[in-house]
Backbone as a chain_set.jsonl record, in Angstrom:
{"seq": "XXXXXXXXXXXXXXXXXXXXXXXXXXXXXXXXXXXXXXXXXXXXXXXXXXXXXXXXXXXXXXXXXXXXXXXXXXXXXXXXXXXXXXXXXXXXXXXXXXXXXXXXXXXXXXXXXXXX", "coords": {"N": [[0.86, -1.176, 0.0], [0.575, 2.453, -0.885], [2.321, 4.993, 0.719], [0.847, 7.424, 1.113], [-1.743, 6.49, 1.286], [-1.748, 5.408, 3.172], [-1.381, 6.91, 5.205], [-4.086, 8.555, 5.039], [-5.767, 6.646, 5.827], [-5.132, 6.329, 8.638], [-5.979, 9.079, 9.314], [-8.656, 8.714, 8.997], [-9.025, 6.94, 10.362], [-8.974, 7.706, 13.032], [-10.647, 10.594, 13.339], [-13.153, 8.869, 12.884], [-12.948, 7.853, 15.046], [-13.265, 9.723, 17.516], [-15.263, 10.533, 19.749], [-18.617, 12.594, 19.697], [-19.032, 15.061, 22.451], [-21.134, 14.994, 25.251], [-23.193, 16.769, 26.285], [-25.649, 17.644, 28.081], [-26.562, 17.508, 31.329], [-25.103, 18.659, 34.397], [-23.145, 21.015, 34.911], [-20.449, 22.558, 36.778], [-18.72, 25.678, 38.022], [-16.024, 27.683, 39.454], [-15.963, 30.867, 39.793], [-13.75, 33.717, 39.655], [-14.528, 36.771, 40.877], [-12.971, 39.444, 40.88], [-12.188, 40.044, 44.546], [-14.003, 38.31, 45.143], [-15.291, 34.521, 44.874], [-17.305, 32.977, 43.015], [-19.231, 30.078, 43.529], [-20.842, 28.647, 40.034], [-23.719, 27.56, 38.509], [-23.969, 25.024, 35.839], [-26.973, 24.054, 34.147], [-27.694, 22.0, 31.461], [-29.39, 20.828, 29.138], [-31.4, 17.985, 26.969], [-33.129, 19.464, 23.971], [-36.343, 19.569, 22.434], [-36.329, 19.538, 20.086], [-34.162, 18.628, 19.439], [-31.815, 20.421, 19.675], [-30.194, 22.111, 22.135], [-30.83, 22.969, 25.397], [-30.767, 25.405, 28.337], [-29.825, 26.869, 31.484], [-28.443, 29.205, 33.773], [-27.302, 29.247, 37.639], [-26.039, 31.049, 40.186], [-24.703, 33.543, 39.69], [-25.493, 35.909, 41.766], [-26.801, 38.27, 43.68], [-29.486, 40.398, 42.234], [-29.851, 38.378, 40.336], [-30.78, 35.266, 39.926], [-31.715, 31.748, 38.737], [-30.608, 32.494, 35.577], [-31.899, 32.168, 32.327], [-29.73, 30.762, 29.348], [-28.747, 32.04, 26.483], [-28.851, 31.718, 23.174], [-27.467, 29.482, 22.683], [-25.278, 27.532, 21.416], [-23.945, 24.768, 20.472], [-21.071, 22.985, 18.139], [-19.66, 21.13, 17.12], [-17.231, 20.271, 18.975], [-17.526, 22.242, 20.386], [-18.875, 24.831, 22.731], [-20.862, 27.366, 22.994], [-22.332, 30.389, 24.342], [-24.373, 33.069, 25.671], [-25.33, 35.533, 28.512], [-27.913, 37.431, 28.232], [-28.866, 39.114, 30.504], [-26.871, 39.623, 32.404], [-25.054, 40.354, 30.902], [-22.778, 38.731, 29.699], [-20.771, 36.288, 28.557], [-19.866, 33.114, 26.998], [-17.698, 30.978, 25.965], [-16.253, 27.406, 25.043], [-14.539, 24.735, 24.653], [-15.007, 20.901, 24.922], [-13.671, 18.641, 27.007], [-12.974, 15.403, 27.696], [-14.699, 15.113, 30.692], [-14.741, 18.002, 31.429], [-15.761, 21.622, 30.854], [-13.866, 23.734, 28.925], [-12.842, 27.102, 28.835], [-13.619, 30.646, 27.59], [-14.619, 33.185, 29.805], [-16.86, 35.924, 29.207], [-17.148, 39.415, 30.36], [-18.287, 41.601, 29.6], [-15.482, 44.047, 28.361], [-13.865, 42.776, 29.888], [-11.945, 39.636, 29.862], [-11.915, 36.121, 30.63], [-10.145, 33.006, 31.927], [-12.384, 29.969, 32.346], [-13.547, 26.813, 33.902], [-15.815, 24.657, 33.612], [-16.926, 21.73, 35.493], [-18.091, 18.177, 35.28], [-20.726, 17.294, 37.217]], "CA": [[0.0, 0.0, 0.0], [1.658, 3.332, -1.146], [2.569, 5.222, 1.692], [-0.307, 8.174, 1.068], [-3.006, 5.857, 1.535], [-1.765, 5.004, 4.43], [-1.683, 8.528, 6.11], [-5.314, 8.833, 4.519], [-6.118, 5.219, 6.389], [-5.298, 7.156, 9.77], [-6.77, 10.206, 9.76], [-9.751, 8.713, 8.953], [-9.607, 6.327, 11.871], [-8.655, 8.873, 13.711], [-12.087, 10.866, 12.698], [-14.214, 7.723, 13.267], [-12.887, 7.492, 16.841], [-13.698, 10.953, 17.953], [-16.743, 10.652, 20.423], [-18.973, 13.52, 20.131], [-19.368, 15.403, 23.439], [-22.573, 14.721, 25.525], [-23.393, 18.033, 27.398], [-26.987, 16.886, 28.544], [-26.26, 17.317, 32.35], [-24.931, 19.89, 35.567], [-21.189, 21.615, 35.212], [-20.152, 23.436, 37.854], [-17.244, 26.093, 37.908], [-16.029, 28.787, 40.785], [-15.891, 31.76, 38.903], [-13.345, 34.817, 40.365], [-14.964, 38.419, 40.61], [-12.194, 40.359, 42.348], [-11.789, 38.871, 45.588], [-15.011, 36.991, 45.568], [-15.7, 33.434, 44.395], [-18.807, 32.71, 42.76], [-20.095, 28.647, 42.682], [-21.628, 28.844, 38.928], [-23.959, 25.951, 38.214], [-24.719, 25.698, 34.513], [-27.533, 22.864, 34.075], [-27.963, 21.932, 30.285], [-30.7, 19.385, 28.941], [-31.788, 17.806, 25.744], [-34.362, 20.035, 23.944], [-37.401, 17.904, 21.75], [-35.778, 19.853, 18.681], [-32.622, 18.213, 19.474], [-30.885, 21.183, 20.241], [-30.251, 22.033, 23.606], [-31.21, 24.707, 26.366], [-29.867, 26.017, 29.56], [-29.488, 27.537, 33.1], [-27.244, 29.581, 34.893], [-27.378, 29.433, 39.38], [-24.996, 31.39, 40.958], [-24.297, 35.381, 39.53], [-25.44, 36.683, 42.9], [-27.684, 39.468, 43.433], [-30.847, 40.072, 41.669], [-29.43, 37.552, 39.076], [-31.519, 34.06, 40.024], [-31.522, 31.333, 37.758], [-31.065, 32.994, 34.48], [-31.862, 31.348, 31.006], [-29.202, 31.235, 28.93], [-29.259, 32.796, 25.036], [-27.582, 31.434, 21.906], [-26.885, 28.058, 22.724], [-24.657, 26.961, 20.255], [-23.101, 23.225, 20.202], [-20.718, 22.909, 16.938], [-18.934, 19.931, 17.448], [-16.882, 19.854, 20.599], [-17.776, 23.923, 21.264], [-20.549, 25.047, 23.276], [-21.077, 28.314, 23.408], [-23.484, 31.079, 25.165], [-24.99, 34.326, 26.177], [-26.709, 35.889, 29.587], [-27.731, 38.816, 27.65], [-29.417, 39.941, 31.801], [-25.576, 39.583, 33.257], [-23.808, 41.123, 29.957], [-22.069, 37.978, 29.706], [-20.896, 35.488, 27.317], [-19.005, 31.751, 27.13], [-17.126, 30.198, 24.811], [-15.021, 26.474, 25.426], [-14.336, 22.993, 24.291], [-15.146, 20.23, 25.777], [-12.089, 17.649, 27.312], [-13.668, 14.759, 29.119], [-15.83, 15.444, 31.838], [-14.575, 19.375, 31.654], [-15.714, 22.455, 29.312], [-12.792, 24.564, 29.09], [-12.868, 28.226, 27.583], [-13.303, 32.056, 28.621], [-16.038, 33.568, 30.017], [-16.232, 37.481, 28.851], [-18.019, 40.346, 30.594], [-17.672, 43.187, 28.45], [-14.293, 43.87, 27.905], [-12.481, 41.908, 30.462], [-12.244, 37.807, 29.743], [-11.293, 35.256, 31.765], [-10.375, 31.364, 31.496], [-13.139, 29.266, 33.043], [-13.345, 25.443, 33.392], [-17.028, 23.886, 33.876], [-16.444, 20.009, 36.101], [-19.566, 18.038, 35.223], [-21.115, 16.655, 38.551]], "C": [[0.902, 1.234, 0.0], [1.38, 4.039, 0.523], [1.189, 6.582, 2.247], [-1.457, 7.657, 1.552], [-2.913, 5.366, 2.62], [-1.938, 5.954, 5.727], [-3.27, 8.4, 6.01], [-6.229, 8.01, 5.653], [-6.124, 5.693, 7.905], [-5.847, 8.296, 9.981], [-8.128, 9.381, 9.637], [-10.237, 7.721, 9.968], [-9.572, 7.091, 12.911], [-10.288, 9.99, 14.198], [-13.198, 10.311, 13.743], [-14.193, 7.78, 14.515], [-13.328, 8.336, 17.726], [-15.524, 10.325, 18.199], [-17.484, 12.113, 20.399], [-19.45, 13.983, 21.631], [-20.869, 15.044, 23.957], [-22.992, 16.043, 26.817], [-24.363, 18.303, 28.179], [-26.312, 16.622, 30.111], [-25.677, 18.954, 33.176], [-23.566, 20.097, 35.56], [-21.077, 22.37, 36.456], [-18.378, 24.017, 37.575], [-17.338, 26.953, 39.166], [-15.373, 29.791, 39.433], [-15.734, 32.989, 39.873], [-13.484, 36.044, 39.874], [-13.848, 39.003, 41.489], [-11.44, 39.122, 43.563], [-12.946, 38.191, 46.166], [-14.68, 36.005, 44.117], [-17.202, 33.146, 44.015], [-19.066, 31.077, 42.468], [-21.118, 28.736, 41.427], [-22.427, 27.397, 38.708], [-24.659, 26.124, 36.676], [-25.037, 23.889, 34.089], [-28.184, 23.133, 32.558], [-29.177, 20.448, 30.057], [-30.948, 19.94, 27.175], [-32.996, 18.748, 25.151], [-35.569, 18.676, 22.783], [-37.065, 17.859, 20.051], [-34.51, 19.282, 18.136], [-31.727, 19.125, 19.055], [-30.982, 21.193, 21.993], [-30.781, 23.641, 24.482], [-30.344, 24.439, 27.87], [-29.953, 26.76, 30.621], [-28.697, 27.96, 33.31], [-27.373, 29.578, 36.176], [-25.957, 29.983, 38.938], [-24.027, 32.619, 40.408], [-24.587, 35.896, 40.806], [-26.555, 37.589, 42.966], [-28.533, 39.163, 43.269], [-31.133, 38.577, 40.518], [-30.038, 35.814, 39.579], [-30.377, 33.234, 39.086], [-32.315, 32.153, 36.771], [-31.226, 31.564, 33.329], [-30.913, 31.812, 30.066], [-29.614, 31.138, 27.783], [-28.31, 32.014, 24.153], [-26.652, 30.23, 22.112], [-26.171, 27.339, 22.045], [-23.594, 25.64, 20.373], [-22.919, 22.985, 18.501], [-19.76, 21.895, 17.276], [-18.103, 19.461, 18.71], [-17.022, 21.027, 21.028], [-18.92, 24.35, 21.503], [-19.908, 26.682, 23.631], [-22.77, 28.914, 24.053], [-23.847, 32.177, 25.905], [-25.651, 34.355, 27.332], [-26.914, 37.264, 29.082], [-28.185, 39.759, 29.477], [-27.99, 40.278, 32.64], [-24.749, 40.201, 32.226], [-22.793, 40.122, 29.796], [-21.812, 37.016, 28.6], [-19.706, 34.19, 27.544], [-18.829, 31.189, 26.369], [-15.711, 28.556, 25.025], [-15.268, 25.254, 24.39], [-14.337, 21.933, 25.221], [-13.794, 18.47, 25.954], [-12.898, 16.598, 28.415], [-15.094, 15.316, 29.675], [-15.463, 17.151, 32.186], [-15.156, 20.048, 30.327], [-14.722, 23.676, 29.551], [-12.84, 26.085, 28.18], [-13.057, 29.815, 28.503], [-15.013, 32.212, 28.149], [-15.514, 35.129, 29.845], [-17.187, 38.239, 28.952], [-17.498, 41.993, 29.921], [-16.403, 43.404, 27.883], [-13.236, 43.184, 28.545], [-12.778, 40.083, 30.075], [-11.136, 37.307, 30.404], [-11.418, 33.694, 31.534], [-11.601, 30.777, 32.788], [-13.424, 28.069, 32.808], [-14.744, 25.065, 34.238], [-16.362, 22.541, 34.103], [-17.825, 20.034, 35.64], [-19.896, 17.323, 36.87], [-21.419, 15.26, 38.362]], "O": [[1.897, 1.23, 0.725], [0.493, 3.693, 1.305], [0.721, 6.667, 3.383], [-2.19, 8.361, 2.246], [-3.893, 4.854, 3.162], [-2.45, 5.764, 6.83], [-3.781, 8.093, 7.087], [-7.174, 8.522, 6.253], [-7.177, 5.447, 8.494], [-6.263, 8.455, 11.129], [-8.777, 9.618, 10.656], [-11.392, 7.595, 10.374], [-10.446, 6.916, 13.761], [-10.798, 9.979, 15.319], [-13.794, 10.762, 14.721], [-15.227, 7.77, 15.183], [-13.808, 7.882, 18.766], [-16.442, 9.946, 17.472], [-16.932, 12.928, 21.138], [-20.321, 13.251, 22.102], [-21.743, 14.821, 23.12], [-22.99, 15.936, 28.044], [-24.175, 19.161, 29.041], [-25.578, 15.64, 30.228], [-25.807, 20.071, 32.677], [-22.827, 19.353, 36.205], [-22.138, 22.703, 36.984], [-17.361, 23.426, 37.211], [-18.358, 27.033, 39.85], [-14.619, 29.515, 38.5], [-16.614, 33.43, 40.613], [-12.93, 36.504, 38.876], [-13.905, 38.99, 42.719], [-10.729, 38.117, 43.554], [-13.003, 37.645, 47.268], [-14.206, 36.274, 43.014], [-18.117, 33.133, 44.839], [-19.115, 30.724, 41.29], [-22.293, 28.904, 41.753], [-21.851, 26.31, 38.734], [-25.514, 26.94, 36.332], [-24.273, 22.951, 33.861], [-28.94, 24.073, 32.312], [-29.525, 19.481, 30.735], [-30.87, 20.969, 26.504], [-33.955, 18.813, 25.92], [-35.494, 17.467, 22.564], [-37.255, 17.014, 19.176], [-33.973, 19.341, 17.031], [-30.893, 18.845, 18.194], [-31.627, 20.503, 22.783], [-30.972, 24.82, 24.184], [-29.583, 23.552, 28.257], [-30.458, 27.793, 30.181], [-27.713, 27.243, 33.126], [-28.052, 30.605, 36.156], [-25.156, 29.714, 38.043], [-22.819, 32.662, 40.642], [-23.619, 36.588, 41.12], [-27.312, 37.506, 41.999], [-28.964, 38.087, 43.682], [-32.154, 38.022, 40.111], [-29.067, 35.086, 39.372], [-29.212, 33.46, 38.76], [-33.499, 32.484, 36.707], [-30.828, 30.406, 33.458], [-30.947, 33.005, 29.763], [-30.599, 30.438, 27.547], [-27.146, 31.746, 24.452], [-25.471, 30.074, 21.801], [-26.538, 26.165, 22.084], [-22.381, 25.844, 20.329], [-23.84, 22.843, 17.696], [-18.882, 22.37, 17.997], [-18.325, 18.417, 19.323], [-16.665, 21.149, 22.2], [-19.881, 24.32, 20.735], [-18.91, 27.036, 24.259], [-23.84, 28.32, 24.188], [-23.475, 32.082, 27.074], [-26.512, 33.497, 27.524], [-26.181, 38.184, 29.447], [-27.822, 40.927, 29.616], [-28.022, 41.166, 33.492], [-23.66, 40.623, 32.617], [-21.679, 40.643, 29.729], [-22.655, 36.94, 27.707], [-18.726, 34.403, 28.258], [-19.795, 30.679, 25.801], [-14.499, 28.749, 25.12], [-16.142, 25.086, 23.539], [-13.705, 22.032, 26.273], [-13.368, 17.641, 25.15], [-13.298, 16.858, 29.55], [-16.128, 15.758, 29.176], [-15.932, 17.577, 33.242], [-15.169, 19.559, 29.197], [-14.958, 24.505, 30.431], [-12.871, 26.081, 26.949], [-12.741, 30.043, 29.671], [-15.869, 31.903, 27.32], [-14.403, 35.58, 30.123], [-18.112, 38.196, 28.141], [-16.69, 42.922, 29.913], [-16.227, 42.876, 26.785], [-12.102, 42.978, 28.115], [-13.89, 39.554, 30.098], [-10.004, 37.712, 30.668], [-12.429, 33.145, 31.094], [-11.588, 31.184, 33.95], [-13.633, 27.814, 31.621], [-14.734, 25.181, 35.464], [-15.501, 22.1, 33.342], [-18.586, 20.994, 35.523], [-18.94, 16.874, 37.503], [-21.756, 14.567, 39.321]]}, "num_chains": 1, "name": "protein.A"}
Protein backbone atom coordinates (compact mmCIF):
# COMPACT_ATOMS: atom_id res chain seq x y z
CA UNK A 1 0.00 0.00 0.00
CA UNK A 2 1.66 3.33 -1.15
CA UNK A 3 2.57 5.22 1.69
CA UNK A 4 -0.31 8.17 1.07
CA UNK A 5 -3.01 5.86 1.54
CA UNK A 6 -1.77 5.00 4.43
CA UNK A 7 -1.68 8.53 6.11
CA UNK A 8 -5.31 8.83 4.52
CA UNK A 9 -6.12 5.22 6.39
CA UNK A 10 -5.30 7.16 9.77
CA UNK A 11 -6.77 10.21 9.76
CA UNK A 12 -9.75 8.71 8.95
CA UNK A 13 -9.61 6.33 11.87
CA UNK A 14 -8.66 8.87 13.71
CA UNK A 15 -12.09 10.87 12.70
CA UNK A 16 -14.21 7.72 13.27
CA UNK A 17 -12.89 7.49 16.84
CA UNK A 18 -13.70 10.95 17.95
CA UNK A 19 -16.74 10.65 20.42
CA UNK A 20 -18.97 13.52 20.13
CA UNK A 21 -19.37 15.40 23.44
CA UNK A 22 -22.57 14.72 25.52
CA UNK A 23 -23.39 18.03 27.40
CA UNK A 24 -26.99 16.89 28.54
CA UNK A 25 -26.26 17.32 32.35
CA UNK A 26 -24.93 19.89 35.57
CA UNK A 27 -21.19 21.62 35.21
CA UNK A 28 -20.15 23.44 37.85
CA UNK A 29 -17.24 26.09 37.91
CA UNK A 30 -16.03 28.79 40.79
CA UNK A 31 -15.89 31.76 38.90
CA UNK A 32 -13.34 34.82 40.36
CA UNK A 33 -14.96 38.42 40.61
CA UNK A 34 -12.19 40.36 42.35
CA UNK A 35 -11.79 38.87 45.59
CA UNK A 36 -15.01 36.99 45.57
CA UNK A 37 -15.70 33.43 44.40
CA UNK A 38 -18.81 32.71 42.76
CA UNK A 39 -20.09 28.65 42.68
CA UNK A 40 -21.63 28.84 38.93
CA UNK A 41 -23.96 25.95 38.21
CA UNK A 42 -24.72 25.70 34.51
CA UNK A 43 -27.53 22.86 34.08
CA UNK A 44 -27.96 21.93 30.28
CA UNK A 45 -30.70 19.39 28.94
CA UNK A 46 -31.79 17.81 25.74
CA UNK A 47 -34.36 20.04 23.94
CA UNK A 48 -37.40 17.90 21.75
CA UNK A 49 -35.78 19.85 18.68
CA UNK A 50 -32.62 18.21 19.47
CA UNK A 51 -30.88 21.18 20.24
CA UNK A 52 -30.25 22.03 23.61
CA UNK A 53 -31.21 24.71 26.37
CA UNK A 54 -29.87 26.02 29.56
CA UNK A 55 -29.49 27.54 33.10
CA UNK A 56 -27.24 29.58 34.89
CA UNK A 57 -27.38 29.43 39.38
CA UNK A 58 -25.00 31.39 40.96
CA UNK A 59 -24.30 35.38 39.53
CA UNK A 60 -25.44 36.68 42.90
CA UNK A 61 -27.68 39.47 43.43
CA UNK A 62 -30.85 40.07 41.67
CA UNK A 63 -29.43 37.55 39.08
CA UNK A 64 -31.52 34.06 40.02
CA UNK A 65 -31.52 31.33 37.76
CA UNK A 66 -31.07 32.99 34.48
CA UNK A 67 -31.86 31.35 31.01
CA UNK A 68 -29.20 31.23 28.93
CA UNK A 69 -29.26 32.80 25.04
CA UNK A 70 -27.58 31.43 21.91
CA UNK A 71 -26.89 28.06 22.72
CA UNK A 72 -24.66 26.96 20.26
CA UNK A 73 -23.10 23.22 20.20
CA UNK A 74 -20.72 22.91 16.94
CA UNK A 75 -18.93 19.93 17.45
CA UNK A 76 -16.88 19.85 20.60
CA UNK A 77 -17.78 23.92 21.26
CA UNK A 78 -20.55 25.05 23.28
CA UNK A 79 -21.08 28.31 23.41
CA UNK A 80 -23.48 31.08 25.16
CA UNK A 81 -24.99 34.33 26.18
CA UNK A 82 -26.71 35.89 29.59
CA UNK A 83 -27.73 38.82 27.65
CA UNK A 84 -29.42 39.94 31.80
CA UNK A 85 -25.58 39.58 33.26
CA UNK A 86 -23.81 41.12 29.96
CA UNK A 87 -22.07 37.98 29.71
CA UNK A 88 -20.90 35.49 27.32
CA UNK A 89 -19.00 31.75 27.13
CA UNK A 90 -17.13 30.20 24.81
CA UNK A 91 -15.02 26.47 25.43
CA UNK A 92 -14.34 22.99 24.29
CA UNK A 93 -15.15 20.23 25.78
CA UNK A 94 -12.09 17.65 27.31
CA UNK A 95 -13.67 14.76 29.12
CA UNK A 96 -15.83 15.44 31.84
CA UNK A 97 -14.57 19.37 31.65
CA UNK A 98 -15.71 22.45 29.31
CA UNK A 99 -12.79 24.56 29.09
CA UNK A 100 -12.87 28.23 27.58
CA UNK A 101 -13.30 32.06 28.62
CA UNK A 102 -16.04 33.57 30.02
CA UNK A 103 -16.23 37.48 28.85
CA UNK A 104 -18.02 40.35 30.59
CA UNK A 105 -17.67 43.19 28.45
CA UNK A 106 -14.29 43.87 27.90
CA UNK A 107 -12.48 41.91 30.46
CA UNK A 108 -12.24 37.81 29.74
CA UNK A 109 -11.29 35.26 31.76
CA UNK A 110 -10.37 31.36 31.50
CA UNK A 111 -13.14 29.27 33.04
CA UNK A 112 -13.35 25.44 33.39
CA UNK A 113 -17.03 23.89 33.88
CA UNK A 114 -16.44 20.01 36.10
CA UNK A 115 -19.57 18.04 35.22
CA UNK A 116 -21.11 16.65 38.55
Amino acid sequence: MPLMALAIQATSAEDSARVPPEPAGTWRAELEQGSAKRSLVLTLQSAKDGGLTGTLDGLGGDLGRLKVANLILVEDVLSFQLPQAGTRFAGNFYGDSLRGTWSEGEVSRVLIFFRD
